[in-house]
C-alpha positions in Angstrom: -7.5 -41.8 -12.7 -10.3 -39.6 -14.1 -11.1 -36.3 -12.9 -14.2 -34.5 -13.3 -14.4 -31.5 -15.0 -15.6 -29.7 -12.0 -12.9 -30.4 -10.0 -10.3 -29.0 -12.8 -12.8 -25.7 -13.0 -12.8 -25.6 -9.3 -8.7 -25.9 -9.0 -8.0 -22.8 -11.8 -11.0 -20.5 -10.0 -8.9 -21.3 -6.5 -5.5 -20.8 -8.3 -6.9 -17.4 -10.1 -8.1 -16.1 -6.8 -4.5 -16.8 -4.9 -2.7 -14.9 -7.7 -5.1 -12.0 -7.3 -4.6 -12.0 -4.1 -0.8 -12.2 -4.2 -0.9 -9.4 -6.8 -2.7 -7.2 -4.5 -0.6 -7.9 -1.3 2.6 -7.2 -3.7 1.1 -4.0 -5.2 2.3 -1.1 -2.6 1.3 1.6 -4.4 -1.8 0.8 -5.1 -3.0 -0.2 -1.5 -1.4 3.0 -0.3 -3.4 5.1 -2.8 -6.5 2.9 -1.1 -5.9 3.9 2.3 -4.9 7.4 1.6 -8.7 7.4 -0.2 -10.0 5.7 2.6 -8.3 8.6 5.3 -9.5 11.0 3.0 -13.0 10.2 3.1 -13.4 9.2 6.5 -11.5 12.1 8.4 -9.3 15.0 6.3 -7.7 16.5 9.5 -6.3 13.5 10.2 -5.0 13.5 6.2 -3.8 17.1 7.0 -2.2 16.4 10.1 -0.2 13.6 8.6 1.0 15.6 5.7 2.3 18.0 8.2 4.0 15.7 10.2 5.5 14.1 7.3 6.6 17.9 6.1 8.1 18.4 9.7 10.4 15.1 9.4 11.4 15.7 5.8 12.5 19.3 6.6 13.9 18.0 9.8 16.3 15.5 8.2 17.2 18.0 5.5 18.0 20.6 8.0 20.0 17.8 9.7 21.7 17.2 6.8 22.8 20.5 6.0 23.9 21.0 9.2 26.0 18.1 9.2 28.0 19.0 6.2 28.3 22.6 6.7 30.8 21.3 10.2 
């Protein structure tokens, strides 16, 4: 069985391109940093209003917490 050199080529450029692409799907951080840039550009507020919200829910749980011990 021979196989052309072209098909071997062909086979690492598919193979490199899955890894890349399982690299990026594994890489959290990095796509979150993406779509935080992205939000940013596109509409702040929205950016702002998240931050808030996530504030509001840490503060809450913390509160929570706190309260919960304290009994």
């Amino acid at each position: 069985m021979t196989t052309d050199r072209s098909d071997v080529e062909r086979a690492r450029a598919e193979l490199a391109a899955t890894v890349d692409a399982i690299t990026y799907k594994l890489n959290v951080p990095k796509r979150t940093a993406e779509r935080v840039q992205r939000l940013r550009d596109d509409n702040p507020l929205a950016l702002v209003g998240l931050a808030v919200g996530v504030a509001v829910a840490v503060g809450g749980a913390v509160w929570g917490i706190v309260a919960a011990v304290r009994r």
